[in-house]
Backbone as XML, in Angstrom:
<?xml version="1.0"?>
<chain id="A" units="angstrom">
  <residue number="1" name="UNK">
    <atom name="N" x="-33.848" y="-10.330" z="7.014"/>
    <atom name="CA" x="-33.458" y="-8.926" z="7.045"/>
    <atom name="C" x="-32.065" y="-8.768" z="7.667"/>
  </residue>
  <residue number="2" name="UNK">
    <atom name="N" x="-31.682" y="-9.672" z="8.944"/>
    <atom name="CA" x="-30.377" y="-9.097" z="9.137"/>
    <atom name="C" x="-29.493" y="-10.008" z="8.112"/>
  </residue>
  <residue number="3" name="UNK">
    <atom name="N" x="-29.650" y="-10.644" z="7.330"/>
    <atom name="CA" x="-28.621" y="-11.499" z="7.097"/>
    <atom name="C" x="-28.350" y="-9.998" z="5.764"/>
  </residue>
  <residue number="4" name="UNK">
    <atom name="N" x="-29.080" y="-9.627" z="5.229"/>
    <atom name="CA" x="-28.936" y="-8.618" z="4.254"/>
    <atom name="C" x="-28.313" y="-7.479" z="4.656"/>
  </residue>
  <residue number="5" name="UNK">
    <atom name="N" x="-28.305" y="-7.575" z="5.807"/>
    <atom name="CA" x="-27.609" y="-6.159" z="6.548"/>
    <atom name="C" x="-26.396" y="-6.433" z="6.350"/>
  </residue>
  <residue number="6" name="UNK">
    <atom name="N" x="-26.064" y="-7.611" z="6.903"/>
    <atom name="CA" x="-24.731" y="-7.879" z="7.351"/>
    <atom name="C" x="-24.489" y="-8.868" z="5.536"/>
  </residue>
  <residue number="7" name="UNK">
    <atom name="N" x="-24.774" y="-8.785" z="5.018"/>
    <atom name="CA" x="-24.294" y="-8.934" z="3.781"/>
    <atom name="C" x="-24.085" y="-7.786" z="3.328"/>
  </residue>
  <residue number="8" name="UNK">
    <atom name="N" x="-24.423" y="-6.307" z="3.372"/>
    <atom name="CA" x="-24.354" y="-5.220" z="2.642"/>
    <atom name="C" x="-23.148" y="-4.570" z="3.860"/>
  </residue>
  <residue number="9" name="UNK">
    <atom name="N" x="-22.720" y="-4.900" z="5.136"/>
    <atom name="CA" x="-22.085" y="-4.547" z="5.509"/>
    <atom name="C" x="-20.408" y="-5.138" z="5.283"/>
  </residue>
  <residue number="10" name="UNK">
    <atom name="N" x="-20.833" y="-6.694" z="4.788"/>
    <atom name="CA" x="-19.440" y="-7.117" z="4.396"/>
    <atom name="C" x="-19.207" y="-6.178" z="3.340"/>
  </residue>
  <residue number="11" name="UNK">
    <atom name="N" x="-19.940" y="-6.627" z="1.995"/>
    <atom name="CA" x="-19.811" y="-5.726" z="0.764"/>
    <atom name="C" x="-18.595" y="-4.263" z="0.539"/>
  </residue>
  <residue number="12" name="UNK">
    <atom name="N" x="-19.402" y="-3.758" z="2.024"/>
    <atom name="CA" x="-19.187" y="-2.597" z="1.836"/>
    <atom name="C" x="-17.395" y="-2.131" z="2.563"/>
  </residue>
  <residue number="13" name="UNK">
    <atom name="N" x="-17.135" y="-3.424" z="3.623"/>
    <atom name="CA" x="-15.587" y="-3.422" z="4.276"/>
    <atom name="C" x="-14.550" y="-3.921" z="3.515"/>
  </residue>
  <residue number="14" name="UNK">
    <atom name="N" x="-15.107" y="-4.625" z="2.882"/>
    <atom name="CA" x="-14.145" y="-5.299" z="1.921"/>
    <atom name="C" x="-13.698" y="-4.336" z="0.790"/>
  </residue>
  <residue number="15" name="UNK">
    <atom name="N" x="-14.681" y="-2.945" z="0.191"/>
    <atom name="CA" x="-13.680" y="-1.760" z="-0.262"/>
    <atom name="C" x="-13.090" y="-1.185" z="-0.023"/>
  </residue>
  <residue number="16" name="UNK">
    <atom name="N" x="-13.076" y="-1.163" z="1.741"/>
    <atom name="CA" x="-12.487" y="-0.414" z="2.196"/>
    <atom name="C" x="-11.463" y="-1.027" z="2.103"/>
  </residue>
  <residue number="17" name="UNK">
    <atom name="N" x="-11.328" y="-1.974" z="2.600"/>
    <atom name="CA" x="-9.854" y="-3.344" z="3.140"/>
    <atom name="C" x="-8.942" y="-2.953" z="1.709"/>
  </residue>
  <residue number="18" name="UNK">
    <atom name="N" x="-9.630" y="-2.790" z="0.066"/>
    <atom name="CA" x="-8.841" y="-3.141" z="-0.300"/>
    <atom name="C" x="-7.948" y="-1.581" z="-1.129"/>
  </residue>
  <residue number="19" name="UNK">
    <atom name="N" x="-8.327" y="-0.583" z="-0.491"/>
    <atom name="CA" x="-8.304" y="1.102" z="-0.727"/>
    <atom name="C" x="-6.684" y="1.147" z="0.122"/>
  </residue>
  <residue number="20" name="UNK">
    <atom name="N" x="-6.091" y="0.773" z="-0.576"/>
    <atom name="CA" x="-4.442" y="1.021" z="0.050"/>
    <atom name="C" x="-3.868" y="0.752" z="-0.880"/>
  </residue>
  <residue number="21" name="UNK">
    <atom name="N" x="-2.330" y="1.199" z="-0.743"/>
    <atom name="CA" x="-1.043" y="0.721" z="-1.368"/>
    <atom name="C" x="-0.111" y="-0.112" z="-0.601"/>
  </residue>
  <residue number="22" name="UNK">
    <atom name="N" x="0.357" y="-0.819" z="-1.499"/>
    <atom name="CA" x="0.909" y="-2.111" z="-0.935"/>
    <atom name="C" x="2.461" y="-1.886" z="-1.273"/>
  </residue>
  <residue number="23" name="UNK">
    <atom name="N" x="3.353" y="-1.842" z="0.030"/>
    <atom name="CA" x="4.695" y="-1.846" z="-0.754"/>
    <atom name="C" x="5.453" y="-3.568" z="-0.325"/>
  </residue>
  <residue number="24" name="UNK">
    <atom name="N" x="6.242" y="-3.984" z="-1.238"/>
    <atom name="CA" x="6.936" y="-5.482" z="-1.250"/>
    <atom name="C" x="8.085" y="-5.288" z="-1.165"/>
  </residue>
  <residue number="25" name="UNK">
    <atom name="N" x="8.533" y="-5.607" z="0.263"/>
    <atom name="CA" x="10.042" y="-4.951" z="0.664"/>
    <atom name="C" x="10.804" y="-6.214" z="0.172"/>
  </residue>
  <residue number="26" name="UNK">
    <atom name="N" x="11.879" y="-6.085" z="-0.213"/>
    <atom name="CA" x="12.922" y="-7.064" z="-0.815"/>
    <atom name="C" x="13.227" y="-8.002" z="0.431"/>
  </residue>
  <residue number="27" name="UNK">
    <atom name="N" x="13.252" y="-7.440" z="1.651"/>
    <atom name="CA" x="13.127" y="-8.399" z="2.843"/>
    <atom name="C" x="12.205" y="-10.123" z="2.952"/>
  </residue>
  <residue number="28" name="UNK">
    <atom name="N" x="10.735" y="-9.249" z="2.202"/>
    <atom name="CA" x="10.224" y="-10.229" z="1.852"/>
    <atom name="C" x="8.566" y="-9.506" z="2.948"/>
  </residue>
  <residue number="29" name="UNK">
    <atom name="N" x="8.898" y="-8.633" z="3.713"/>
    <atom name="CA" x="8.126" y="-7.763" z="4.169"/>
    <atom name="C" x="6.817" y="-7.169" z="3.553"/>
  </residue>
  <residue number="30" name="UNK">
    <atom name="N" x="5.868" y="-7.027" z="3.264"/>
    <atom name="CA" x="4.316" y="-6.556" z="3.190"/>
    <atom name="C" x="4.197" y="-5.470" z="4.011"/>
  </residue>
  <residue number="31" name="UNK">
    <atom name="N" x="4.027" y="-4.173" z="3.552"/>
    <atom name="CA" x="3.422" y="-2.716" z="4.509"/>
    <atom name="C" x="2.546" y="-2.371" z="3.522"/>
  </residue>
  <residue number="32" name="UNK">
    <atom name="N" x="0.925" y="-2.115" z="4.419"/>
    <atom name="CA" x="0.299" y="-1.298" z="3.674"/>
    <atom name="C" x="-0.012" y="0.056" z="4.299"/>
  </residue>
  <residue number="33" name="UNK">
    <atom name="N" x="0.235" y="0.837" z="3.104"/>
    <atom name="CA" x="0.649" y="2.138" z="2.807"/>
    <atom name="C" x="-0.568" y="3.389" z="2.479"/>
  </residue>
  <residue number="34" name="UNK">
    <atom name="N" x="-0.310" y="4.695" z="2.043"/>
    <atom name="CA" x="-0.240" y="5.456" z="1.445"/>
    <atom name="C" x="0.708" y="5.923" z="0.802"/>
  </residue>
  <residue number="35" name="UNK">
    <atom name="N" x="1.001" y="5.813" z="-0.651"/>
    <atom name="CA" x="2.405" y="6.442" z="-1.151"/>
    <atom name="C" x="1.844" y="7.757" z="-1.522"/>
  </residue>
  <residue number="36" name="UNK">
    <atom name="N" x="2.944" y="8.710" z="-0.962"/>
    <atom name="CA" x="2.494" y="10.337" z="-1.169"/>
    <atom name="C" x="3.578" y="10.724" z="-2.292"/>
  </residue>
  <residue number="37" name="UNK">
    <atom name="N" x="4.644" y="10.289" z="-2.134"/>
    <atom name="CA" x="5.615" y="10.449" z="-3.294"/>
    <atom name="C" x="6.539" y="9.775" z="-3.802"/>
  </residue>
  <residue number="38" name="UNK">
    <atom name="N" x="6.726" y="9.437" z="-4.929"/>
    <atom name="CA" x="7.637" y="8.236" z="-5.743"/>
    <atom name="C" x="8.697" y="9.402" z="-6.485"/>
  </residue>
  <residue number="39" name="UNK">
    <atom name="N" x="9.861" y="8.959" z="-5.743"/>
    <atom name="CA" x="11.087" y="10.235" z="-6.453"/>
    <atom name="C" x="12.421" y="9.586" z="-7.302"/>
  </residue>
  <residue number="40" name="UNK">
    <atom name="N" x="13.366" y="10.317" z="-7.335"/>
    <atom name="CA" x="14.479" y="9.033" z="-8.113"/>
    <atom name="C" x="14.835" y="8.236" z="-7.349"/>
  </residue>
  <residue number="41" name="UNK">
    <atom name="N" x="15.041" y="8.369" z="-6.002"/>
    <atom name="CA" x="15.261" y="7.480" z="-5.512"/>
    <atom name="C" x="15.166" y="6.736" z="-3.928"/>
  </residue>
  <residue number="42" name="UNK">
    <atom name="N" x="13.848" y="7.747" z="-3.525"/>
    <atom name="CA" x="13.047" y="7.005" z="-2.796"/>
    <atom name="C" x="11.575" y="6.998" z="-2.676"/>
  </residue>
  <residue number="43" name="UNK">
    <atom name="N" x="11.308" y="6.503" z="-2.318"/>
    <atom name="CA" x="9.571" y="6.283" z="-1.985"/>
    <atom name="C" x="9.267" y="6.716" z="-0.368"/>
  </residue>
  <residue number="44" name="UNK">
    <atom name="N" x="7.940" y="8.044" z="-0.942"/>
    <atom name="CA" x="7.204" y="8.276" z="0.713"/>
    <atom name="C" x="6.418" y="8.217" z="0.976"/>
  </residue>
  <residue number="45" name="UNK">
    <atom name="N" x="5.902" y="7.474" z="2.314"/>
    <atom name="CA" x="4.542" y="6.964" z="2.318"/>
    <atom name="C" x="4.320" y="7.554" z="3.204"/>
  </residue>
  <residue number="46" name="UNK">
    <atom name="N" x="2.811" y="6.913" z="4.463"/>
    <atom name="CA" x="2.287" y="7.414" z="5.069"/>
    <atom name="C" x="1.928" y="5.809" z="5.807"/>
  </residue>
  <residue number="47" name="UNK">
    <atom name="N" x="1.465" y="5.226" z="7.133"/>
    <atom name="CA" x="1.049" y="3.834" z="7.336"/>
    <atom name="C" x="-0.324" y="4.633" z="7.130"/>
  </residue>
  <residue number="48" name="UNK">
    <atom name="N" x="-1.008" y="3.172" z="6.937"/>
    <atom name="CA" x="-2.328" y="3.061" z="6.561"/>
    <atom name="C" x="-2.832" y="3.457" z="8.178"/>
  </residue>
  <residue number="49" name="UNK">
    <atom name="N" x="-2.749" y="3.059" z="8.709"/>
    <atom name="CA" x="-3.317" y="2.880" z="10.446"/>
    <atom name="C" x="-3.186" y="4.221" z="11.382"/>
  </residue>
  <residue number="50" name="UNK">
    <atom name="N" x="-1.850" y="4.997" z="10.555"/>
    <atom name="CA" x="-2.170" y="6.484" z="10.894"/>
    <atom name="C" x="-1.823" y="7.356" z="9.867"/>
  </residue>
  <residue number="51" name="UNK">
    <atom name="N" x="-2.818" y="7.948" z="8.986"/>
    <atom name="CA" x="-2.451" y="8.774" z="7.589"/>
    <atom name="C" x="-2.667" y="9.989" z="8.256"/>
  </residue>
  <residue number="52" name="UNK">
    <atom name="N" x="-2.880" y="10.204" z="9.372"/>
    <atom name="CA" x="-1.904" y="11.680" z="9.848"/>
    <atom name="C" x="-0.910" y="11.844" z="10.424"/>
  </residue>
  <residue number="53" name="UNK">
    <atom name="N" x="-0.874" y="10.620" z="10.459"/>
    <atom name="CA" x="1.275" y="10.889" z="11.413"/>
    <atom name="C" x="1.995" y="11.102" z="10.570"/>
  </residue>
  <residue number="54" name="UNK">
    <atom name="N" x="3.190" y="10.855" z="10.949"/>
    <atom name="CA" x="4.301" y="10.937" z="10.352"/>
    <atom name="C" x="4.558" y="10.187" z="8.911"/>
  </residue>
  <residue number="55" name="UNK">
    <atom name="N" x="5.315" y="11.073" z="8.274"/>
    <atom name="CA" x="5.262" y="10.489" z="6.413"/>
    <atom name="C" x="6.818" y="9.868" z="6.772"/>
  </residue>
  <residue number="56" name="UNK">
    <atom name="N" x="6.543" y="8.551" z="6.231"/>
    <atom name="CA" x="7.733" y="7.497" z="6.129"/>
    <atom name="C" x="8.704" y="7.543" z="5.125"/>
  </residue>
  <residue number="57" name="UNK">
    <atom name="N" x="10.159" y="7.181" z="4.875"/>
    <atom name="CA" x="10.785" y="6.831" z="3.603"/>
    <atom name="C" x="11.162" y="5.748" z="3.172"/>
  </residue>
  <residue number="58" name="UNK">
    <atom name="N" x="11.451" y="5.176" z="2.031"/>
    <atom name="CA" x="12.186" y="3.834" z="2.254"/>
    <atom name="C" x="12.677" y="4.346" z="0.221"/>
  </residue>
  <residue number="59" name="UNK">
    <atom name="N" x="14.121" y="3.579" z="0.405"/>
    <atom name="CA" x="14.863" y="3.631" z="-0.878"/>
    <atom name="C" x="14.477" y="2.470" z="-1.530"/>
  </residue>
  <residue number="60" name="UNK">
    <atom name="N" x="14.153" y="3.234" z="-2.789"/>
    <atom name="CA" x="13.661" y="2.460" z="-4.062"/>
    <atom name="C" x="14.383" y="0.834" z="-3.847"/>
  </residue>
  <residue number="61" name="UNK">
    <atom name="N" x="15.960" y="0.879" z="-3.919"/>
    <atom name="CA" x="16.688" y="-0.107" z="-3.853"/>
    <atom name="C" x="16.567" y="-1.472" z="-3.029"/>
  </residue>
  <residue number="62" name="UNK">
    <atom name="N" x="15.261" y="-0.883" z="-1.458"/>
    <atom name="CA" x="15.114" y="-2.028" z="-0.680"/>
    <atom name="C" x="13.299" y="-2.327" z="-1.318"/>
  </residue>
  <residue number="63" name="UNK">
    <atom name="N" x="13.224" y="-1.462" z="-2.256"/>
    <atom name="CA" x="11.569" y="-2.507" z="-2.793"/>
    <atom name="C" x="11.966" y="-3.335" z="-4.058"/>
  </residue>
  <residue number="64" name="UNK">
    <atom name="N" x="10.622" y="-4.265" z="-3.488"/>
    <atom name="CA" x="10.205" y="-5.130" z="-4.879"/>
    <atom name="C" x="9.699" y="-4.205" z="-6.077"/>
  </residue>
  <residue number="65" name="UNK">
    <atom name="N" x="8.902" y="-4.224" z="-4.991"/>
    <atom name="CA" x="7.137" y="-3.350" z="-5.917"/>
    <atom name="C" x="6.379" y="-2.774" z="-5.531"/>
  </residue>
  <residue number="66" name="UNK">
    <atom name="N" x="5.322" y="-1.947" z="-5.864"/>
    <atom name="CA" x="4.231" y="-1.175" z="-5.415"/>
    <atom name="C" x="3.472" y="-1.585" z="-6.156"/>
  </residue>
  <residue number="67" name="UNK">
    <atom name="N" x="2.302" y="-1.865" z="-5.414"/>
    <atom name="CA" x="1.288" y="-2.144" z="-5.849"/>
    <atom name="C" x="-0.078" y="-1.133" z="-5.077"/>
  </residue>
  <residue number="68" name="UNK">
    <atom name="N" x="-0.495" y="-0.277" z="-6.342"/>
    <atom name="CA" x="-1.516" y="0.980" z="-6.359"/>
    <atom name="C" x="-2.743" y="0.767" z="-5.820"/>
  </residue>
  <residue number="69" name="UNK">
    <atom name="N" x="-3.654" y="1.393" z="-5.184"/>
    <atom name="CA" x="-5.212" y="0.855" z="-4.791"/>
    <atom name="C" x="-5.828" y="0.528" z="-6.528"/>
  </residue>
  <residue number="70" name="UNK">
    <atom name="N" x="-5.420" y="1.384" z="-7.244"/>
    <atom name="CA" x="-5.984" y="1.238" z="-8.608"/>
    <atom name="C" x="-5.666" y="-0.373" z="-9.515"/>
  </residue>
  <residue number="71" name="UNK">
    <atom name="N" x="-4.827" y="-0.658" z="-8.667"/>
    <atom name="CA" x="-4.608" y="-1.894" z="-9.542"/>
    <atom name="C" x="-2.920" y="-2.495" z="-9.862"/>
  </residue>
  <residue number="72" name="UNK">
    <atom name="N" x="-2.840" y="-0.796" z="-10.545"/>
    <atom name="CA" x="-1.450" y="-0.822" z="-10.841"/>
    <atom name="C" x="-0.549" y="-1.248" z="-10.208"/>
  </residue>
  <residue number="73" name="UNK">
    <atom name="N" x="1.208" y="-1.761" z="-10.983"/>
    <atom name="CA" x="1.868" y="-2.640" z="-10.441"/>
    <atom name="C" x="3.118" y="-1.411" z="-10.734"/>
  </residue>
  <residue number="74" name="UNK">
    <atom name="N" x="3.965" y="-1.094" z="-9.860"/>
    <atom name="CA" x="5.446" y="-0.508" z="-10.277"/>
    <atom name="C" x="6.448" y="-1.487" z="-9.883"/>
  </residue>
  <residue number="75" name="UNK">
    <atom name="N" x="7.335" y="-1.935" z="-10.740"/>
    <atom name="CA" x="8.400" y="-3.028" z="-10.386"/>
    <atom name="C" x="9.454" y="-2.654" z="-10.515"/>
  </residue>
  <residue number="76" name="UNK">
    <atom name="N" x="10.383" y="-2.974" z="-9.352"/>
    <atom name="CA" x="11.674" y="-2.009" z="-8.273"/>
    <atom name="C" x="12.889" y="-3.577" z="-8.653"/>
  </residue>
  <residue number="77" name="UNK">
    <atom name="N" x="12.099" y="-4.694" z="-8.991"/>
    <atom name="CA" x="12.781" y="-5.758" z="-8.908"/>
    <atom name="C" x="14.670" y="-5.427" z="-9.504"/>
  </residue>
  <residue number="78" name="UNK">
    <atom name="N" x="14.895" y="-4.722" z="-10.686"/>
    <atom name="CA" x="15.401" y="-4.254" z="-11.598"/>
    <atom name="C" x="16.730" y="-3.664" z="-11.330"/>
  </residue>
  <residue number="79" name="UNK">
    <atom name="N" x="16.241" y="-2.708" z="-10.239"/>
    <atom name="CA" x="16.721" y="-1.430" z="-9.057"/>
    <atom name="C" x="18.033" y="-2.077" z="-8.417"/>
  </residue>
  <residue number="80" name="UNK">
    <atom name="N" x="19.340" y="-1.582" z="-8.643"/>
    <atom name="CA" x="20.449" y="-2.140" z="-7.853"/>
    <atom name="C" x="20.497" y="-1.996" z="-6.924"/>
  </residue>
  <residue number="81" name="UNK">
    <atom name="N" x="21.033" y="-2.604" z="-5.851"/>
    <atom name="CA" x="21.085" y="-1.905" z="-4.150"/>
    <atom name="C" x="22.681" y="-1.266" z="-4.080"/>
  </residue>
</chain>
C-alpha cells in the first residue's frame, strides 16, 4: 500500500515538474518560466518560483528558443543581435 502511494505521488509531481516554459538564453543559460507575452521584439515572462512577482523581460535577440509546457518549440536561433 505505501509503495502505491508514493508511486501515485511521483506520477502525479512529475506533471507538475513538467507544466512550465522553458526559455534557452544564447548565453547558454536555462530559465524556467511563465511566458505572458511574446512581442516584436521582446519576450515577458514571469519566474516559475514566483508567478506573482514581478513580470520579467528579455530581447528576442538574447534567446535561442522557447520551449511551451504544450510541447511547442519557437526558434529565436535566426534573430540578429
Amino acid at each position: 500500500m505505501k509503495n502505491i502511494l508514493l508511486f501515485i505521488l511521483f506520477v502525479c509531481s512529475s506533471n507538475i515538474i513538467k507544466a512550465q516554459d522553458t526559455l534557452s538564453m544564447r548565453s547558454g543559460e536555462t530559465i524556467l518560466v511563465k511566458v505572458i507575452e511574446v512581442g516584436t521584439s521582446e519576450v515577458k515572462y514571469k519566474k516559475l518560483d514566483n508567478l506573482n512577482g514581478p513580470a520579467f523581460s528579455v530581447l528576442k535577440s538574447d534567446l535561442l528558443m522557447i520551449k511551451y509546457e504544450n510541447g511547442t518549440k519557437e526558434d529565436f536561433s535566426g534573430t540578429k543581435k
